[in-house]
C-alpha positions in Angstrom: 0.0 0.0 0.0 1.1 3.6 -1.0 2.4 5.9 1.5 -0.6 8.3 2.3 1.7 11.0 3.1 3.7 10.7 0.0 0.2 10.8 -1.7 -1.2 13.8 -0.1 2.0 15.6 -0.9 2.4 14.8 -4.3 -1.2 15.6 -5.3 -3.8 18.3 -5.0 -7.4 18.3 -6.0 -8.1 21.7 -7.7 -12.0 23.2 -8.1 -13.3 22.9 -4.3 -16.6 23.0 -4.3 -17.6 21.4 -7.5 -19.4 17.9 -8.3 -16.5 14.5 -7.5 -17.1 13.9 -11.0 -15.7 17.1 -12.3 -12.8 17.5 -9.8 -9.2 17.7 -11.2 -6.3 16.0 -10.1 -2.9 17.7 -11.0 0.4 16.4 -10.1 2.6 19.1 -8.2 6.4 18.8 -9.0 8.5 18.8 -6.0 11.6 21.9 -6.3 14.2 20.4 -5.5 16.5 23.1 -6.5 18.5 25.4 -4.2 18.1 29.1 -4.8 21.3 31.4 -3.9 21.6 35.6 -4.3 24.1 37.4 -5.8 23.3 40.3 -4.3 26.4 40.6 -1.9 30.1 39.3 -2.6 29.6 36.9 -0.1 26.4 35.0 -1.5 27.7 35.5 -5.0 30.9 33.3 -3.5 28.5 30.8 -2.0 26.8 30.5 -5.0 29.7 30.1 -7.3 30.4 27.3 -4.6 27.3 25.8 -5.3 27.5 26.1 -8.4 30.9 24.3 -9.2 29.7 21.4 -7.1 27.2 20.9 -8.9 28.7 21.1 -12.3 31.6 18.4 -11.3 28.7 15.9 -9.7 27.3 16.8 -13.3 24.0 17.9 -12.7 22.3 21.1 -14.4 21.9 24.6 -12.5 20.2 27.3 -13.8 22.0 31.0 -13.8 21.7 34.5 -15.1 22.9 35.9 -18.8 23.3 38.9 -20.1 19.9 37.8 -22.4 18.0 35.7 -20.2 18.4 32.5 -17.8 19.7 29.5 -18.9 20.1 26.2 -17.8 23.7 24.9 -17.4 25.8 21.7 -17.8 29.8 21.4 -17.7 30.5 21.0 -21.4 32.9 18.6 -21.1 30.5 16.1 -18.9 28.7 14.0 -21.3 26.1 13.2 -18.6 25.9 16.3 -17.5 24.9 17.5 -21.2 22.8 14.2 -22.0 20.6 15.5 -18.2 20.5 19.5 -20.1 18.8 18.1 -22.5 16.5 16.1 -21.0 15.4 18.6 -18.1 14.6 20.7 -21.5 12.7 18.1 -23.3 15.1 18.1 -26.1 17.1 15.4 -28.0 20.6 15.0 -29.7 19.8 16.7 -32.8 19.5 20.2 -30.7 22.7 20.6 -29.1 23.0 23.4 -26.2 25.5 26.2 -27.1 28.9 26.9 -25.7 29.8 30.0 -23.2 33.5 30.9 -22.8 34.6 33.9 -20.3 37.0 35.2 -22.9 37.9 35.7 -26.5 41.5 34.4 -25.3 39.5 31.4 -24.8 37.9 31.1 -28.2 41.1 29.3 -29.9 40.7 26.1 -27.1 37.6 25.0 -28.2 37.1 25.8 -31.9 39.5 24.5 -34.7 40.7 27.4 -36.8 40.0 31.0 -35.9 39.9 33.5 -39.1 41.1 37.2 -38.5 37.5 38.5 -38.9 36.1 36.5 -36.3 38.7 37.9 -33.5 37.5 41.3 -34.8 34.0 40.4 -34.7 34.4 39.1 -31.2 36.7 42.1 -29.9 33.7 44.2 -31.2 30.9 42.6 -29.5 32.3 40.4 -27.2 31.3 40.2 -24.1 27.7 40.1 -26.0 25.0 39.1 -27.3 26.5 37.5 -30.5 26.6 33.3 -31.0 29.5 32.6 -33.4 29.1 28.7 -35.2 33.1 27.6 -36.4 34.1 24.3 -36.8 35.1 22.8 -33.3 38.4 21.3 -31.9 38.4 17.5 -33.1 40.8 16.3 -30.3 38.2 17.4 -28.0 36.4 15.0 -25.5 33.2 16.5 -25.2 29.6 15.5 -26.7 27.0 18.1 -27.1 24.9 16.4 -29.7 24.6 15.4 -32.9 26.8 18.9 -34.0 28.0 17.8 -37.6 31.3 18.8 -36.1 30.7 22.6 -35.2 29.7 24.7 -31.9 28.3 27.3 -31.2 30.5 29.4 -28.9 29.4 32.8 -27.0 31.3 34.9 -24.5 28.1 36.7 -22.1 28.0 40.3 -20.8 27.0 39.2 -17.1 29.7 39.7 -13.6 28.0 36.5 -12.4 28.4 34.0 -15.7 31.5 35.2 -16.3 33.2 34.8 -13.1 31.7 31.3 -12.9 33.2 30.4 -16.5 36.3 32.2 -15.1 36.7 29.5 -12.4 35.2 26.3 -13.9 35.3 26.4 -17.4 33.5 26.3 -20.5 29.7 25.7 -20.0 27.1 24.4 -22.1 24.0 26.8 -21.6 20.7 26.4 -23.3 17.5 28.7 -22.1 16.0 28.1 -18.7 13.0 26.7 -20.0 11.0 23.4 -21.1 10.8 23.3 -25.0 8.1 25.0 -26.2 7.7 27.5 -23.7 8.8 30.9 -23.4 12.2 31.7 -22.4 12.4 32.3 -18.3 13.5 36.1 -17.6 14.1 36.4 -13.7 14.8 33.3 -11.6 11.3 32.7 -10.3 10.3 31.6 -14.0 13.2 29.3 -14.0 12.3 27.7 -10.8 9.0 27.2 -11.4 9.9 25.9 -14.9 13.0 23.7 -13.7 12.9 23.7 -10.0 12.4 19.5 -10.2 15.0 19.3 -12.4 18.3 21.4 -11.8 20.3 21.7 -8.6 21.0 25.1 -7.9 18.9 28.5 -9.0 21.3 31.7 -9.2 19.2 34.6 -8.6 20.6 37.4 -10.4 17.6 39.8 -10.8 15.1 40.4 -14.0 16.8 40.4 -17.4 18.0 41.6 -19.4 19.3 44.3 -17.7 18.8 48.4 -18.1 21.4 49.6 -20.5 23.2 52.3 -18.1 25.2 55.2 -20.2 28.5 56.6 -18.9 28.0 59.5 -16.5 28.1 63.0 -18.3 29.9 65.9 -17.0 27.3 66.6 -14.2 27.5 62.8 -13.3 23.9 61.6 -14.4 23.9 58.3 -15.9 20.8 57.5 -18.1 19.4 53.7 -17.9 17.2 52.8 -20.7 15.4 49.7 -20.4 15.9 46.8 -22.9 13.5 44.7 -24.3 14.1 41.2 -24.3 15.8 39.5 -27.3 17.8 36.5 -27.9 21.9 36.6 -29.3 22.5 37.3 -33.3 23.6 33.6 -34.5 26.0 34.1 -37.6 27.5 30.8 -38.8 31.2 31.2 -40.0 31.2 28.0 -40.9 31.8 29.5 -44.7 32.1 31.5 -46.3 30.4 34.4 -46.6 29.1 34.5 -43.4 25.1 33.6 -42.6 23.1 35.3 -40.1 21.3 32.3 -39.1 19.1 34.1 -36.3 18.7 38.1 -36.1 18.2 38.8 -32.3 20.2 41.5 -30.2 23.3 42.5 -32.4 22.0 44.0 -35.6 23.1 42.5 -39.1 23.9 46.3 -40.2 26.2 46.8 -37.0 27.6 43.3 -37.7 28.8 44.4 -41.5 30.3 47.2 -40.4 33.2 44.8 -39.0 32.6 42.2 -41.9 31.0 43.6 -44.7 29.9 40.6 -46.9 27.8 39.1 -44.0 24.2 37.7 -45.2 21.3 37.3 -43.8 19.8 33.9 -44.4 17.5 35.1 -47.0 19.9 36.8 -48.7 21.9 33.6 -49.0 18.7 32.0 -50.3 18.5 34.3 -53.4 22.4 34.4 -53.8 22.3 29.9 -53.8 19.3 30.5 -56.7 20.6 32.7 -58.6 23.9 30.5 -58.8 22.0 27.3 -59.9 19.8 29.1 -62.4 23.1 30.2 -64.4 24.8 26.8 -63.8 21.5 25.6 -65.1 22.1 27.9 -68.5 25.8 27.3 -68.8 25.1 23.8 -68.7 22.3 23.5 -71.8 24.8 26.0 -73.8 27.7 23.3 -73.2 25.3 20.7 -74.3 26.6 20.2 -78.0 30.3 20.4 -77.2 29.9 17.9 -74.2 27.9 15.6 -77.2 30.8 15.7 -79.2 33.5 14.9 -76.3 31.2 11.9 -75.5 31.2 10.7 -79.3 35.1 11.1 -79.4 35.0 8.9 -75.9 33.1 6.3 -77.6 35.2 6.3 -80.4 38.7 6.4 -78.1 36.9 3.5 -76.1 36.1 1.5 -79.8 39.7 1.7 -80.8 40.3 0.4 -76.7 38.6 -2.5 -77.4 40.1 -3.4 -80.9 43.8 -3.3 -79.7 42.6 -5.5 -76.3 40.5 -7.8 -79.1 44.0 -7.8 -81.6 46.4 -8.6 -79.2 48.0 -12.3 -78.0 47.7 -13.2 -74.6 47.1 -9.3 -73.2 50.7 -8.8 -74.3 50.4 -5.1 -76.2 50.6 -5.7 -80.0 53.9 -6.4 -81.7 55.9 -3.9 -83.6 58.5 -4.8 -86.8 61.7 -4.5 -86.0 63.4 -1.1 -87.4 65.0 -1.8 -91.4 69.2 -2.7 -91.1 71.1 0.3 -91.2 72.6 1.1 -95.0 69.7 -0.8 -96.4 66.9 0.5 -98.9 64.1 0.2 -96.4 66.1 2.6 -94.3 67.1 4.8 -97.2 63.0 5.2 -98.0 62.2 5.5 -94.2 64.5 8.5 -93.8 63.3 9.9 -96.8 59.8 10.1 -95.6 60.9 11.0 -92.3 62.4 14.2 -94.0 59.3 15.1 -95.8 57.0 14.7 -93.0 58.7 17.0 -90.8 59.1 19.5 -94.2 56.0 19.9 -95.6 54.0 18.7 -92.1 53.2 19.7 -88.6 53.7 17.3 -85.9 51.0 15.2 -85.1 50.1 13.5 -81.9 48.4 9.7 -82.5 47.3 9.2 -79.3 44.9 12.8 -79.2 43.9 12.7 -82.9 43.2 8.8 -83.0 39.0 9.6 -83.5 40.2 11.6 -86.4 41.8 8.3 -88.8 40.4 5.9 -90.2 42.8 3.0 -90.9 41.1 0.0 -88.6 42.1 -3.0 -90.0 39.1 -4.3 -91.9 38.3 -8.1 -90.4 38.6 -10.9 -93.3 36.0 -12.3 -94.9 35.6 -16.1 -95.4 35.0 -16.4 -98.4 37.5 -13.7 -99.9 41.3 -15.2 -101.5 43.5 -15.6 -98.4 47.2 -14.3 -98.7 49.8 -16.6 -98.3 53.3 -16.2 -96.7 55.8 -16.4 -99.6 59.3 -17.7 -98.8 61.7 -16.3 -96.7 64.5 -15.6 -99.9 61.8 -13.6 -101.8 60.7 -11.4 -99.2 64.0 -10.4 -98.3 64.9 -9.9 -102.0 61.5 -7.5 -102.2 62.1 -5.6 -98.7 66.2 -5.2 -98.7 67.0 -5.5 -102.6 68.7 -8.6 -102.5 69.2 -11.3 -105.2 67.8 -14.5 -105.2 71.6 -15.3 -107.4 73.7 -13.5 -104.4 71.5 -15.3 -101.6 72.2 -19.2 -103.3 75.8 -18.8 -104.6 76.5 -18.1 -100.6 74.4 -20.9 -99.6 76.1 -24.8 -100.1 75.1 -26.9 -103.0 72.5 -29.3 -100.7 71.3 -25.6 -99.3 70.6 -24.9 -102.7 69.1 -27.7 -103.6 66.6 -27.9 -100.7 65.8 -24.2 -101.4 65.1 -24.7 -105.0 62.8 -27.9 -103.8 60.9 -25.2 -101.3 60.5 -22.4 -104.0 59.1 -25.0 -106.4 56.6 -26.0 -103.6 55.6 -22.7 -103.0 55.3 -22.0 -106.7 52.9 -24.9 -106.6 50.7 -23.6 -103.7 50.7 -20.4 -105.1 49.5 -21.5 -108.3 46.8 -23.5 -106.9 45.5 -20.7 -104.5 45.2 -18.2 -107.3 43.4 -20.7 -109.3 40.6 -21.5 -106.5 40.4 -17.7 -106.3 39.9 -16.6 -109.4 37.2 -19.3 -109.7 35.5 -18.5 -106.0 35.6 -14.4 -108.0 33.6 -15.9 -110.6 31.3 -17.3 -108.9 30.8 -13.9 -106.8 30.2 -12.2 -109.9 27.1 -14.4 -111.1 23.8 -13.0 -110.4 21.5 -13.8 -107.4 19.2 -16.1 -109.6 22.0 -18.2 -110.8 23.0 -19.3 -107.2 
């Protein structure tokens, strides 16, 4: 059986008076939460106490920017962060931002710092501006599913500052449940959080009046501010996006950095640049047709040297003519013509511009047969058959007069079957 004190104190019935049946039963949330001032340098000392504790057992406290509360988790505690976003009613894909207490601090936790971004964040730093680089890789930390960047902020409050003085980075989201409005005094947040986090830091309504320097009779002029959350530019690329207008005007930011965009800006620019991509590409249509046809044609000669050559080896060259010989005498000569009356040309490029593919043999044309090794060195090099047999012995001879008559004979007989097979190519259709 429950405990009927546990009951009683974790329930209420709300609309006395009314019929049982229409009574409602609302949970209430126990606040757990511990709230500390800051009004005095000794509570502020208790509370950064407090705080720290806290933040090492990692747990989530809320405390005071210089925008509005926000709930906090040590950004290097992976529980801690995993419990932020939970107490918040979030999930990975929304990862909490980053506060640092100094733009000295900016190059620990991001991976390459530009020029312009140290001049954006002397500017406006301490502010209200969220910069989004590309984050240190060898760091241990895991806000979320960040695609490897973080949002990092350095906030115009005594309190947060002196807190991420001592501890360290912190990974600060708004002091609120998702979906509800952002808490702006530490009531809201307790009320909102007060099951959830550890320790409340009371540090009065924000954001706070905007105080002027004293003028020469020593009145300072406050002007109240209205609410508003930081400017977000990503600097991820370039140029740089305003990914959320809030505090930090994108006028005032372009007068540091003058090619900062707003996001619709960078909308219109990412159109425009596929809409001429779009025309350049349908004017390069016919010139791209004709680099695929020479492909095709570069690929075709591809296959016919694989198709023509012997066991993958590439195909085989003749042997360059003797030196003194005729062949070498004709082979000069045309060398020295070529390069007279002819520019250079280079086979490999212009290959889709010949047309000398050997032509494959038909079956039923005449085929050519080798003739014997005297004769075609008489009709390449010039020699004589005469020359070629009175060096030879007499039983060389007579073997090689043997051969050439059995050549002869071949010969004979292969030109007679073709001139009969070209006969019978030449009769008409009807006669076959």
């Amino acid at each position: 059986m429950a405990n009927p004190r546990k009951i009683a104190s974790t329930w209420r019935v709300v609309g006395a008076g009314v019929s049982p049946h229409q009574e409602k039963h609302e949970r209430i949330r126990p606040v757990t939460a511990k709230l500390y001032p800051v009004t005095t340098e000794t509570e502020t000392r208790e509370a950064i106490e407090a705080a720290r504790e806290a933040l090492k057992a990692h747990d989530t406290i809320v405390m005071p920017t210089d925008t509005v509360y926000g709930i906090a988790a040590d950004a290097f505690s992976h529980q801690g962060v995993a419990k932020l976003l939970a107490d918040k009613g979030r999930d990975r894909t929304m990862p909490p931002p980053v506060l640092i207490f100094d733009l000295a601090a900016l190059a620990g936790v991001v991976d390459d710092v530009p020029d312009d971004i140290y001049d954006l964040g002397g500017r406006f730093w301490p502010g209200a501006l969220t910069i989004i680089l590309h984050s240190y890789p060898s760091l241990s930390w895991d806000l979320g599913e960040t695609c490897g960047t973080v949002a990092v902020r350095v906030p115009d409050d005594e309190f947060a500052l002196k807190l991420l003085t001592e501890h360290g980075p912190l990974a600060v989201s708004s002091a609120n449940k998702t979906g509800q409005e952002a808490a702006l005094d530490a009531q809201t947040a307790l009320e909102s959080l007060g099951e959830d986090v550890a320790v409340v830091i009371d540090g009065g309504a924000r954001p706070k009046p905007l105080e002027s320097e004293p003028n020469e009779d020593g009145v300072v002029v406050v002007t109240e501010r209205e609410p508003a959350p930081s400017t977000i530019l990503d600097c991820t690329s370039f140029p740089y996006v305003v990914v959320r207008e809030g505090a930090i005007p994108v006028e005032e930011l372009r007068e540091v950095v003058p090619t900062i965009l707003t996001r619709a800006e960078a909308d219109e620019q990412a159109a425009r640049k596929a809409e001429e991509a779009g025309s350049a590409s349908s004017e390069s249509t016919s010139s791209e047709r004709a680099l695929d046809e020479q492909a095709d044609l570069d690929e075709a000669y591809e296959q016919w040297d694989s198709t023509h050559t012997v066991s993958g080896e590439p195909a085989r060259r003749a042997s360059a003519p003797a030196a003194g010989s005729v062949a070498a005498s004709l082979m000069g000569a045309t060398s020295a013509l070529s390069s007279a009356f002819s520019t250079s040309v280079d086979q490999e490029r212009s290959r889709g511009y010949r047309d000398n593919t050997p032509k494959p043999v038909r079956a039923d044309e005449p085929q050519t047969h080798p003739v014997p090794a005297d004769t075609a060195r008489a009709l390449v090099f010039g020699e004589s058959k005469i020359e070629t047999a009175a060096k030879s012995t007499p039983a060389q001879s007579e073997a090689k007069s043997a051969e050439t008559k059995t050549e002869a004979a071949k010969t004979e007989a292969a030109t007679t079957e073709s001139e009969v097979k070209t006969e019978q190519k030449d009769m008409p259709e009807n006669q076959l």
